[in-house]
C-alpha positions in Angstrom: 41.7 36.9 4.5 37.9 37.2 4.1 35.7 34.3 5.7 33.6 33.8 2.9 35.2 31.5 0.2 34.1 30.5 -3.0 33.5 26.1 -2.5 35.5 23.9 -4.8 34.1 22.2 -7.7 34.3 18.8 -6.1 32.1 20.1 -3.1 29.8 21.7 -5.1 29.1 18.4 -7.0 29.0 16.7 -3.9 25.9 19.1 -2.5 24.6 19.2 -5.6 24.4 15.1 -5.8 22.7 15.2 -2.4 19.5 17.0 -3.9 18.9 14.8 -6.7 20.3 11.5 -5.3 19.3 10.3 -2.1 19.3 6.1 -2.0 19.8 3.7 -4.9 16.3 4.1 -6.0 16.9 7.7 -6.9 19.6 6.3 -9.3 17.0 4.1 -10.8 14.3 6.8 -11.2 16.3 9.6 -13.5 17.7 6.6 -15.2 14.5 5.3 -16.3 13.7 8.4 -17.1 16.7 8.9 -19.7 15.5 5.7 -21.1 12.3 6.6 -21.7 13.0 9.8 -23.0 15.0 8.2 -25.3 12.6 6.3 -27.1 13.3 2.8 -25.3 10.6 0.0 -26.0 12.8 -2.1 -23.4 14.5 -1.5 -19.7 16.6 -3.9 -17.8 17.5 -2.9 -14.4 20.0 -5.1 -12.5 20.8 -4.8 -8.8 23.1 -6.3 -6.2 22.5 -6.0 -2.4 19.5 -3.5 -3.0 21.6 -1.0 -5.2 24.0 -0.1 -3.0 26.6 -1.9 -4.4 25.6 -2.5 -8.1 23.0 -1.2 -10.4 22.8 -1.8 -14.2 20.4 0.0 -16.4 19.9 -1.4 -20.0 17.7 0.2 -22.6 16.9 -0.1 -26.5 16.7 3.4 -26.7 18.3 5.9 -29.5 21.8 5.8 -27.5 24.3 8.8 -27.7 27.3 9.7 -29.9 30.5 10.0 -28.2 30.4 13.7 -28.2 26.9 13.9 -26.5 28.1 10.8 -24.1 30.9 13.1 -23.1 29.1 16.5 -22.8 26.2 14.5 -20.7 27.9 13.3 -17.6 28.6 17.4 -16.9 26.5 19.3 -15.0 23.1 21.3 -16.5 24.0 19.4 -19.4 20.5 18.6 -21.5 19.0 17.5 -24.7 15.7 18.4 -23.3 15.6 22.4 -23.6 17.5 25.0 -24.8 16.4 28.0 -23.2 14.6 29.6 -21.4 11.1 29.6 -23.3 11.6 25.8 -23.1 11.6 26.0 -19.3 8.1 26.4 -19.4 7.2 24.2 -21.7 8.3 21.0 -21.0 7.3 17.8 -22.5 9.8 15.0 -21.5 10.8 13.3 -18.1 14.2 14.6 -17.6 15.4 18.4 -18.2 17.3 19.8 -15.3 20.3 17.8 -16.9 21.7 17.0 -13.7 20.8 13.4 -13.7 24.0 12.0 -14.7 26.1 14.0 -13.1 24.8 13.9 -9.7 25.1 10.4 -10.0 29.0 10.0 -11.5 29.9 12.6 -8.5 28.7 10.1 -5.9 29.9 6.6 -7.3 31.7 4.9 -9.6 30.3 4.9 -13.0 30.6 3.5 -16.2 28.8 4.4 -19.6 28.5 2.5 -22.8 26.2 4.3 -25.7 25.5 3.9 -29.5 23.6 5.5 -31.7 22.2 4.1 -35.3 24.4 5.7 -37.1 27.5 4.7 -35.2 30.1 2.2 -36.5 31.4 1.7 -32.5 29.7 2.4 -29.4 31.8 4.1 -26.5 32.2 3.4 -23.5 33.3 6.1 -20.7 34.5 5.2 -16.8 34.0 8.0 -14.6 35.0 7.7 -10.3 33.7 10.8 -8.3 32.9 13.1 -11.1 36.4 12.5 -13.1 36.6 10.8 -16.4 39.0 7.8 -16.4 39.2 6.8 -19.3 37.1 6.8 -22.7 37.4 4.1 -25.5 35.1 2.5 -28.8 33.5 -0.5 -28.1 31.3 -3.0 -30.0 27.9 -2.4 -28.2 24.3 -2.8 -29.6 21.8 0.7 -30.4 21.0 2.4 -27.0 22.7 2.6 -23.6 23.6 0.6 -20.6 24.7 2.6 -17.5 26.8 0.8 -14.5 26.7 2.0 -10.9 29.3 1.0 -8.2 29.5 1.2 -5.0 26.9 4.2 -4.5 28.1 6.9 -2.0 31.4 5.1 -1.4 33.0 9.2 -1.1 29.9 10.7 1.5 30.2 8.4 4.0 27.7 10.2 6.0 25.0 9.4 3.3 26.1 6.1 2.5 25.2 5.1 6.3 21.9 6.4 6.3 20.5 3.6 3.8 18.2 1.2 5.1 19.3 -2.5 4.9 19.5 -4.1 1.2 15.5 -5.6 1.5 14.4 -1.5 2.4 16.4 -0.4 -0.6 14.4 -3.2 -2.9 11.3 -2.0 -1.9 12.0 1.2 -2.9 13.4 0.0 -6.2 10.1 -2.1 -6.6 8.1 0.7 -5.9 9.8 3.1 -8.7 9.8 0.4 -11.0 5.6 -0.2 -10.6 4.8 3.5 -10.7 6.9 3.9 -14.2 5.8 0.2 -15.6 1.9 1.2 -15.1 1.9 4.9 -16.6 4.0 3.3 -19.6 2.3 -0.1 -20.8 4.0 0.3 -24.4 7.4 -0.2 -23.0 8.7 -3.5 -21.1 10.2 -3.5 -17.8 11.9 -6.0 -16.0 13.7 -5.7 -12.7 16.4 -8.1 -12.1 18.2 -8.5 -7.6 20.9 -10.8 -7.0 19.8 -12.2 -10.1 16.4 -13.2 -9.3 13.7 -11.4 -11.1 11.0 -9.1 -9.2 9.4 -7.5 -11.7 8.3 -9.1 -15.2 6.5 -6.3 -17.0 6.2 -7.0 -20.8 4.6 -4.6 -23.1 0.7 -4.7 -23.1 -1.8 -3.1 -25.3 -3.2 -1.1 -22.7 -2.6 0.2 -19.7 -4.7 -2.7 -17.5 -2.3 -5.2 -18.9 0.4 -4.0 -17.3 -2.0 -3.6 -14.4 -2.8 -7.4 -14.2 0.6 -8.1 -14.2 1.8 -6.3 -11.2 -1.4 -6.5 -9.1 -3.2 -9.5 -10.2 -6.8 -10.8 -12.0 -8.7 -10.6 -8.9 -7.5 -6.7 -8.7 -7.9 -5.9 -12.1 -11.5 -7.4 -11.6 -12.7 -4.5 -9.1 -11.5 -1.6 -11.6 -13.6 0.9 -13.8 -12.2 2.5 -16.4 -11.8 6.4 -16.6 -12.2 8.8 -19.3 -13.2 12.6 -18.8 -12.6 15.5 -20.6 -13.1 19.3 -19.0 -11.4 22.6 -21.1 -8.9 22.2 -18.1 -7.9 18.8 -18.2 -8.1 15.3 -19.3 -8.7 12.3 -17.1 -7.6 8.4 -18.2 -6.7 5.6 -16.2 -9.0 3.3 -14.0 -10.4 3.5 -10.3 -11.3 1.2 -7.6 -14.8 0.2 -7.2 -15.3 0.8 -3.2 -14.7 -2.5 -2.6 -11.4 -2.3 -3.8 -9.8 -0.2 -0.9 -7.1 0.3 1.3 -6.0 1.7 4.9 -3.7 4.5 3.7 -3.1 6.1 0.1 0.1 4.2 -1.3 -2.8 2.8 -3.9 -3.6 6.4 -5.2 -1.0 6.2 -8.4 -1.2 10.5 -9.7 0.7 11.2 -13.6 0.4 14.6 -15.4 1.3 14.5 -18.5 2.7 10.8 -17.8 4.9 12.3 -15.1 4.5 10.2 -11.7 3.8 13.1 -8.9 2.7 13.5 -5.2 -0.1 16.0 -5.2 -2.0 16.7 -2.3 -5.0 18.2 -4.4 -5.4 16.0 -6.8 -5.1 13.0 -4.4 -7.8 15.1 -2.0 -10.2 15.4 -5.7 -10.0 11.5 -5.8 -10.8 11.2 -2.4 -14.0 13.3 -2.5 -15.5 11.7 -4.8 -15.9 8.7 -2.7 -17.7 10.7 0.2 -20.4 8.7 1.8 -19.3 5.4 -0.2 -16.2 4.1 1.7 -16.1 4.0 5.5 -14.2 6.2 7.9 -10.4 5.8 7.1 -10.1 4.1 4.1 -9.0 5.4 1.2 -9.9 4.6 -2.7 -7.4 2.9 -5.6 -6.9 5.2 -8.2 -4.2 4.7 -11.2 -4.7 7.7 -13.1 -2.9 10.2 -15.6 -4.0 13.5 -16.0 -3.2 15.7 -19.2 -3.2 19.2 -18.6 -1.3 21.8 -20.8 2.3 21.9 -20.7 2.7 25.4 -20.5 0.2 25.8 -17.0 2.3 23.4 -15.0 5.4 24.5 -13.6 7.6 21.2 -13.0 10.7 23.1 -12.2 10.2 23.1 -8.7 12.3 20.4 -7.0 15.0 18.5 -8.3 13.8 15.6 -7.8 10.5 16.7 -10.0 8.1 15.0 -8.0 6.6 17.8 -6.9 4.6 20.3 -9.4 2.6 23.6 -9.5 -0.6 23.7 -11.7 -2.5 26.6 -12.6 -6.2 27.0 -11.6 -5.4 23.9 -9.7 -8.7 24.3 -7.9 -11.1 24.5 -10.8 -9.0 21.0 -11.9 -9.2 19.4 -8.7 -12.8 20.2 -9.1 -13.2 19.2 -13.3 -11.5 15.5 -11.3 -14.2 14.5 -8.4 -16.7 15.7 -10.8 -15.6 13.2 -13.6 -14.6 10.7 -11.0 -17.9 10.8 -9.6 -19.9 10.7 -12.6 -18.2 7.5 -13.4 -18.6 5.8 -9.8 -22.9 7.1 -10.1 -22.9 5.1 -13.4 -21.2 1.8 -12.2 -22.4 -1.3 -11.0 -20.8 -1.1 -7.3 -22.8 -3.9 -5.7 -19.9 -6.2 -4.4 -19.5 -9.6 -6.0 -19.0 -12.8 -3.3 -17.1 -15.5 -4.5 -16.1 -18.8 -3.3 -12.5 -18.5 -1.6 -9.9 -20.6 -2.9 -7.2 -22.2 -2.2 -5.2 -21.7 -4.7 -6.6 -20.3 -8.4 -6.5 -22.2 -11.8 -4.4 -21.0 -14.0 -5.9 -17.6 -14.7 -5.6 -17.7 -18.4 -8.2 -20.8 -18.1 -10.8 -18.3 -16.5 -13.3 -16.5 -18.0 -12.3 -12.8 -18.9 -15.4 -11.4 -19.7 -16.0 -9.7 -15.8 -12.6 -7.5 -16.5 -12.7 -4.2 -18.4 -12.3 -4.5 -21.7 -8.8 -6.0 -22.8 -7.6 -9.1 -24.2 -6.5 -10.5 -20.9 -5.3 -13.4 -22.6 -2.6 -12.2 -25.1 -1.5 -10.6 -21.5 -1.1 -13.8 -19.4 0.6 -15.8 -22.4 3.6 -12.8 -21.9 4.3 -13.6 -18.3 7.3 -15.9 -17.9 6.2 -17.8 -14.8 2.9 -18.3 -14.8 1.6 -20.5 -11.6 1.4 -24.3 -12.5 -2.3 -25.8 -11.5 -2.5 -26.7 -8.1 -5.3 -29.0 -6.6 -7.7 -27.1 -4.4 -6.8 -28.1 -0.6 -10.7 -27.4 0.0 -11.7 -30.5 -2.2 -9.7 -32.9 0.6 -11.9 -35.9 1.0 -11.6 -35.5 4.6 -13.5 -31.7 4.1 -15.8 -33.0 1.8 -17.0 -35.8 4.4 -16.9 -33.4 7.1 -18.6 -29.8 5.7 -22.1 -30.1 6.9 -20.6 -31.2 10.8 -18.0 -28.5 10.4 -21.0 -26.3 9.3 -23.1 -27.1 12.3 -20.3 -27.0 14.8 -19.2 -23.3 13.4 -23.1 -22.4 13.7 -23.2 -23.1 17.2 -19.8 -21.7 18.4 -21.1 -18.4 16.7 -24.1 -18.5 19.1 -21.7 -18.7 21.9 -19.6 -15.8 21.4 -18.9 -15.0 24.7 -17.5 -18.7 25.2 -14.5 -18.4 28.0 -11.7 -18.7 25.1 -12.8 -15.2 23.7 -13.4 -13.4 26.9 -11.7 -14.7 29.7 -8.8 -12.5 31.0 -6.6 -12.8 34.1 -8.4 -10.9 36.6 -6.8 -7.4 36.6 -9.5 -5.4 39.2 -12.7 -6.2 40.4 -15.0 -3.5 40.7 -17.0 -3.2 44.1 -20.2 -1.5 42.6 -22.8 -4.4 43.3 -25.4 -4.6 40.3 -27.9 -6.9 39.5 -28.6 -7.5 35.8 -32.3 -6.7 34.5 -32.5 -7.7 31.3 -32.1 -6.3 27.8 -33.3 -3.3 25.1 -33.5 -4.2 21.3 -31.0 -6.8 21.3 -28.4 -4.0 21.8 -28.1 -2.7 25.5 -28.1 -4.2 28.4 -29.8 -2.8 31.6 -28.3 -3.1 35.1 -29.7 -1.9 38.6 -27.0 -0.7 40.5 -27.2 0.6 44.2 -27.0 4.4 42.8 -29.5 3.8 39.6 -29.8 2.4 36.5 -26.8 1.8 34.2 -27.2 1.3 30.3 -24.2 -0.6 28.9 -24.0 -0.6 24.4 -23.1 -4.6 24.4 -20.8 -4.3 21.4 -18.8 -1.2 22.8 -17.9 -4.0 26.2 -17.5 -6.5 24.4 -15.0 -4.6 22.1 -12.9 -3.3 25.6 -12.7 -6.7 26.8 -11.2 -8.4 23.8 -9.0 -5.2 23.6 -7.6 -5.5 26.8 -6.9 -9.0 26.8 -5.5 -8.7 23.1 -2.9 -5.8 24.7 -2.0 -7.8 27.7 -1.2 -11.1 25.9 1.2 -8.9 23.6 2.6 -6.8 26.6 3.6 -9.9 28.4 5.5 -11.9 25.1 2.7 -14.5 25.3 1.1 -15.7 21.4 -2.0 -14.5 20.1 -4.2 -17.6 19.8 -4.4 -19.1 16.6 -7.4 -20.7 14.8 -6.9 -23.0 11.6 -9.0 -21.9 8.9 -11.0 -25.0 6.6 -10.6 -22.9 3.9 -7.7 -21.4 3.7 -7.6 -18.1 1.9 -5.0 -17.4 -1.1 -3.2 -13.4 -1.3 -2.7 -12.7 -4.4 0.3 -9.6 -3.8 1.9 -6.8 -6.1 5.5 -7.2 -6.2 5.9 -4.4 -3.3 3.6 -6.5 -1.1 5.1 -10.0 -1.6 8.9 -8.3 -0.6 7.2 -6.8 2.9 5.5 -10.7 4.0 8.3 -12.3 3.1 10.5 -10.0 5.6 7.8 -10.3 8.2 6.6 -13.8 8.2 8.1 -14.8 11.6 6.6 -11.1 13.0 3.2 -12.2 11.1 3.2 -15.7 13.0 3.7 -14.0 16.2 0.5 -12.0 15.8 -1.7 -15.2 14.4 -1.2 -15.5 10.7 0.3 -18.4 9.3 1.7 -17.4 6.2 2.9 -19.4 3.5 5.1 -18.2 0.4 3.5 -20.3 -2.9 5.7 -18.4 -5.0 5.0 -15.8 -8.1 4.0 -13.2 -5.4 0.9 -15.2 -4.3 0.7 -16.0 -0.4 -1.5 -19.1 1.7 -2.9 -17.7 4.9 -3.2 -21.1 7.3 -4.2 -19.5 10.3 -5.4 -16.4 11.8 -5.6 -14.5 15.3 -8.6 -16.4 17.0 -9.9 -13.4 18.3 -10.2 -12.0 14.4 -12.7 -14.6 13.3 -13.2 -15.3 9.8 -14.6 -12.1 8.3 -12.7 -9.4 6.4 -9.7 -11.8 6.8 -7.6 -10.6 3.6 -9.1 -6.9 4.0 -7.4 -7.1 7.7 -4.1 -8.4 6.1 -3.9 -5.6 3.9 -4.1 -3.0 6.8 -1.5 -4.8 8.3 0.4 -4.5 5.1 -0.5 -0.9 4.8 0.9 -0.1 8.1 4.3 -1.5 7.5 4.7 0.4 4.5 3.5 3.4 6.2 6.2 2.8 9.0 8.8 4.2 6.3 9.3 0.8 4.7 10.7 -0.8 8.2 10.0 -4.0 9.7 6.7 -3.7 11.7 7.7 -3.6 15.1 4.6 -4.7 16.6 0.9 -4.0 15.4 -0.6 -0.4 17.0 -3.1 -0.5 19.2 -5.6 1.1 16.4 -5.2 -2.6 14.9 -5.9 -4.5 18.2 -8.8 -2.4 18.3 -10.1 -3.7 15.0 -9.2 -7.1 15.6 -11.5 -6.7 19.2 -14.4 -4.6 17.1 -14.6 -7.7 14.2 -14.7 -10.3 16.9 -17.0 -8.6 19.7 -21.1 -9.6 19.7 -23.2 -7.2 17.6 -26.0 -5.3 18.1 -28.7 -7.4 17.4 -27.1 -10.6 19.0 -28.9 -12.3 21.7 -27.3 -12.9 24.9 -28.3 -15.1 26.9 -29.0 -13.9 30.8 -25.4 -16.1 31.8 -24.2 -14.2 28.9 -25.0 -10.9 29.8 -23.9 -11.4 33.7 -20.3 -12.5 32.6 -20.2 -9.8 30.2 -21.2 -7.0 32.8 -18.3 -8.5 35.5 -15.5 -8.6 32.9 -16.2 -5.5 31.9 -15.7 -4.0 35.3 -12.6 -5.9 35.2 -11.2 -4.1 32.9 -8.2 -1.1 33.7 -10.3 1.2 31.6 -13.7 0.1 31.3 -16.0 3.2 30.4 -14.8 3.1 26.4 -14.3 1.1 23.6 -11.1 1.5 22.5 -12.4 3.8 19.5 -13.2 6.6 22.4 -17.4 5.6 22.2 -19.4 4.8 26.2 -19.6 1.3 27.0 -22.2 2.5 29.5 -24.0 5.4 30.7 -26.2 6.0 34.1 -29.0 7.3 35.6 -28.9 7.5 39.4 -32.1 7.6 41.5 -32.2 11.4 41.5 -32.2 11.5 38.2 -35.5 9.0 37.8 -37.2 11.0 40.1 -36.0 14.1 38.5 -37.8 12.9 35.5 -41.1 11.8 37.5 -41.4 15.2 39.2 -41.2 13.2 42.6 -38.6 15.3 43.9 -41.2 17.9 45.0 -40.7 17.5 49.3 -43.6 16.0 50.2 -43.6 12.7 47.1 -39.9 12.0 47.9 -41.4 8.7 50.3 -44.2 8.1 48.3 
């Protein structure tokens, strides 16, 4: 008997399942995509326990005769294409017709459908790929599809999910990237029978924006609208002051398709050279319509990965439209007040948002926030602002105070140096016994903070907290709100007092002392950006690339004046430090110039000047 054998059918199913489906939220994405092929104006979405027990998809779709309901849940079954020509021409979400059943092989399944011109719908139970039983029902136009107990018959894949809060977050994060592309269709995401996501049809696509992400977001978009022989651009992207520490903001469609696309993400990126700092990234929410027959999307099962044809003269046609659009805008960033909590946002004025009626929007939210006094109008802040005022004024001109740089002595260097003075309100100058030494005031500054920052953490002791007079309100997408309400206790440990004030909008009480006030929320997001980047875990501790902005925000600037105290203390904790010749961004703290060098440079190394 030969060793090669032809796999059974159930096997085959199996592997083929494993391809398409690989957590709950792969159950929820070709799903939604059914439904909107369909012609739904509605989805519900139901989970229990992150959608590994449970998962309920509802639409208002056209729904499915009982033979089509039968024929579907079989493999390479389709309404999408017939043959081969159609491969290459495809216009809809779904076509591979494996959706369905990838999913029925792996779980226990039910399916109840109805078309308009049915009398009954019918409903179908499937377990592992095997139909159990098939009957009319009464049931409404459209379809509603039950999932049990996902990957209850491949153990091995069933105990590689992450807990139920990881699975929700991926949920959430399917269930954004479909509600923004489609703003005609409501979405609403329902776990353990709370709702996440409230997503009600808009009349354009910044409704459903301002829904997930909030006014104040919304605020900092410009619209986009380009047109090159290649390709069409629509959407909206972030002013520069609208940014982010990785690229889970960049949100790519073709043809209303969500994709991952190196190129066009690296397009969108160029055209913010030279007006967003060294690693961060722009917001971008943007579709691209490019001709169905130059875009091959049959290249991965899962479909989220495409080929495009003269994909570099598009990713071109793309920064140059972007960048048009960003030369033409009014990027100047607007301060405003921070508050507390906002007024009722329909009670603002809309006129600062691109145009929409942002009104008709916030009247279709279910839960908007009630009004809230402002905690800054306290009469015990209002009496005390000007003192408060003063007293902030003059800690800021003592910022090297003994709370900010005062570590446990670690080592003591022996060079002996005596300070001389300074240059430009940036460098200070020291004569030690070899030379001169030049030290960049901010760079030590920076190292000191660092390494008292690390060894606080290192040894389990908490980062000191300061209480903010004005506490500053987060407003969060759905994704965001899930990932600080997992991590508020890991978020207290590292300084920020964090309080939930429901509908995704969060109250930060207190920060790390050694942060100070500025760029408070834009340091959150990092933080934020870094858990998601940790494949959706719980942060286990912030990276040392954070401590090292926390210390560069904090430490003096050039330009400060120091004070000769000032500049003695600084000089002797820096040589205190385990590593003090860097910041911990790589640049010198100091650099020196020994005695042979000086005289180098005077030409008094010639034999005879050397005692002159």
């Amino acid at each position: 008997m030969g060793k090669i054998i032809q796999l059974s059918e159930d096997l085959i199913n199996k592997i083929a399942a494993g391809e398409v489906i690989e957590r709950p939220s792969s159950v929820i994405k070709e799903l939604i995509e059914n439904s909107i092929d369909s012609g739904a104006k509605n989805i519900i979405i139901e989970i229990k326990e992150g959608g590994k027990s449970y998962i309920k998809i509802t639409d208002d779709g056209s729904g499915m005769s009982r033979e089509d309901a039968l024929v579907s849940i079989k493999k390479h079954s389709t309404s999408k294409i017939k043959d081969v020509e159609n491969l290459f021409n495809i216009s809809s979400l779904g076509f591979r017709g494996e959706a369905l059943a990838s999913i029925a092989a792996v779980s226990n399944m039910e399916i109840v459908t109805k078309t308009q011109f049915d009398l009954e719908g019918t409903e179908i139970e499937i377990s592992s790929g095997r139909i159990k039983n098939v009957k009319e029902v009464g049931a409404p136009v459209g379809t509603t599809i039950k999932v049990y107990d996902l990957f209850f018959n491949t153990p091995a894949r069933k105990k590689h999910l992450g807990d139920m809060n990881i699975e929700l977050r991926h949920i959430t994060d399917i269930v954004v990237k479909y509600a923004l592309a489609y703003f005609e269709i409501g979405f609403r995401l329902m776990h353990n029978e709370k709702e996440i996501v409230l997503a009600p049809p808009t009349p354009d696509k910044l409704g459903n924006i301002v829904n997930i992400f909030g006014r104040e977001f919304a605020k900092l978009l410009l619209p986009v609208a380009g047109e090159t022989d290649l390709v069409n651009v629509s959407g909206y992207i972030g002013k520069p002051a609208l940014n982010r520490a990785d690229k889970s903001y960049i949100f790519t469609y073709v043809n209303g398709r969500y994709i991952r696309s190196k190129e066009l993400t690296d397009a969108i990126e160029k055209a913010y050279d030279h007006l967003l700092n060294t690693e961060r990234h722009p917001v971008a929410i943007l579709n691209f319509e490019i001709p169905y027959e130059r875009i091959d999307v049959n290249v991965h099962p899962t479909k989220i990965s495409i080929r495009i044809e003269k994909q570099e003269k598009i990713s071109n046609d793309v920064t140059e439209i972007l960048k048009k659009q960003l030369e033409t805008a009014n990027l100047v960033p607007k301060i405003e007040p921070s508050k507390v909590v906002q007024k009722m946002l329909d009670k603002e004025n809309p006129a600062e948002l691109p145009s929409t009626d942002i009104r008709q929007i916030l009247r279709q939210k279910s839960n908007v926030m009630q009004t809230l006094h402002e905690i800054k109008n306290r009469p015990l802040d209002a009496q005390n602002s000007r003192q408060q005022q003063l007293m902030q004024k003059q800690k800021q001109q003592k910022k090297l105070a003994e709370e900010n740089v005062e570590i446990d002595s670690i080592r003591i260097d022996s060079v002996s140096y005596n300070v001389l003075g300074r240059v430009h309100r940036t460098f200070v100058v020291v004569e030690t016994a070899e030379g001169l030494r030049i030290i960049d005031q901010h760079a030590a500054h920076e190292r000191i903070l660092f390494e008292n920052i690390i060894e606080k953490f290192e040894n389990k002791k908490k980062i000191n907290k300061q209480t903010l007079l004005e506490p500053v309100q987060i407003n969060a997408s759905v994704n965001d709100a899930l990932l600080i309400k997992d991590n508020l206790q890991k978020l207290d440990k590292f300084g920020f007092s964090v309080e939930d004030f429901g509908n995704n909008t969060f109250i930060i009480k207190t920060l790390p002392a050694i942060l100070g006030k500025q760029q408070t929320e834009e340091f959150f997001n990092d933080i934020l950006s870094e858990i998601k980047s940790n494949q959706y875990k719980k942060v286990k501790g912030i990276t040392e690339e954070r401590f090292a902005r926390m210390a560069c925000r904090k430490a003096v600037k050039a330009g400060d004046v120091l004070e000769n105290m000032q500049m003695e203390q600084l000089v002797k904790r820096l040589l205190e430090c385990k590593q003090p010749h860097t910041c911990p961004h790589g640049r010198p703290t100091m650099i020196d110039f020994t005695i042979n060098d000086l005289e180098k440079s005077f030409n008094r190394i010639r034999g005879f000047e050397t005692n002159a």
